[in-house]
Structure formats: structure tokens, C-alpha cells
N, C-alpha and C positions, 0 to 999 in steps of 0.2 A: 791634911789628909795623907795616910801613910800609902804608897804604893806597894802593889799586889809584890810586884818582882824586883824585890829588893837586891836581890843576889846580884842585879846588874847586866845578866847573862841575856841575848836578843831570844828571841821566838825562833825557832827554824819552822820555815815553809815549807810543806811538802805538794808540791806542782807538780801533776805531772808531764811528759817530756811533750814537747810542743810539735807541734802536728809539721812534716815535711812540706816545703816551700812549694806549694803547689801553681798553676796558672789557671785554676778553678772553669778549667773547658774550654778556656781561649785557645781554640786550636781549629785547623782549616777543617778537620774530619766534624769537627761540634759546629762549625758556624755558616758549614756548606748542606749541613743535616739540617740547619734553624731554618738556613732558608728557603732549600727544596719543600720542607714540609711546610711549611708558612704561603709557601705560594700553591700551594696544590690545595691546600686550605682556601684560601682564598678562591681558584678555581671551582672548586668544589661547591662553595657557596655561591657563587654566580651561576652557576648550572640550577642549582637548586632554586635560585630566586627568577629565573628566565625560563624555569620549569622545560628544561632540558637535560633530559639523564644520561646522554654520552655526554655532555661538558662534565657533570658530574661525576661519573666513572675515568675520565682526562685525570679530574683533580685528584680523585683516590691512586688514581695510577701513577701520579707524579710524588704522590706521599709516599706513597712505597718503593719508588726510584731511589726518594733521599735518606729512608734507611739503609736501602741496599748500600749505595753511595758513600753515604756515611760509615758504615762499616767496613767497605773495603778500604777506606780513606785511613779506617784507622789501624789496620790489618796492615796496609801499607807505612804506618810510620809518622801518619801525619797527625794522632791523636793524642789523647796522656800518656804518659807512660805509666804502665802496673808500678805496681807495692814493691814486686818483686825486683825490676827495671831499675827502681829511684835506688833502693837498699842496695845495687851493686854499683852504680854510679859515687 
């Protein structure tokens, strides 16, 4: 059986340019956000199941601490850095 590509000459690949080395959220601003909100969450649902609506309003109010939280965390330095951040580095 005769091959297609005789000439001998390889294929070229066209890929394009692979995505900058990221640490995909691993960072104190993403994993002190998981777990403020994770536990207010939780609060939140123990209010609800003990059918007590200040535990529950605790837990929404601890969920919005750890966006707050979470954003200043990252405001301050401790989260990914932008597009912009990597491309000057």
C-alpha cells in the first residue's frame, strides 16, 4: 500500500500557545472565602433545621463576611494575580 505523503516531509502542527502556569485558586484570599462561606453555610442550615431565624441570619451574615474577607484578601495581594500582573512578570 503506497503512502499518502510520499515527499517524506512531517505534518506541522498548529497548537495554540498554552495557557500561563497558573495555581488554579490556590491562594489564602480563595481558600479563607471557601471556608467562611462553607461555614455560614452550614450555620445557616442548623438555624434553619432548629427552626431559629437569628442562627440563621448569623449564617448569611458569616457568608457575606467571607466575600467581604475574601476580596479584601485579594485587594491585598493574597490572591491570583490578573492577566495583566503574569504578562509583566
Amino acid at each position: 500500500m503506497a503512502d499518502n505523503n510520499s515527499s517524506g516531509a512531517s505534518e506541522h502542527l498548529y497548537l495554540p500557545p498554552a495557557p500561563p502556569n497558573d495555581n488554579h485558586g490556590h491562594t489564602t484570599a480563595s481558600w479563607t472565602l471557601v471556608v467562611l462561606v462553607l461555614l455560614g453555610v452550614l450555620v445557616a442550615a442548623g438555624g434553619v433545621l432548629v427552626s431559629k431565624p437569628a442562627i440563621f441570619w448569623v449564617g448569611l451574615g458569616v457568608i457575606a463576611l467571607g466575600i467581604v474577607v475574601g476580596k479584601v484578601l485579594q485587594v491585598l495581594g493574597h490572591g491570583q494575580k490578573s492577566e495583566i500582573e503574569r504578562a509583566r512578570a
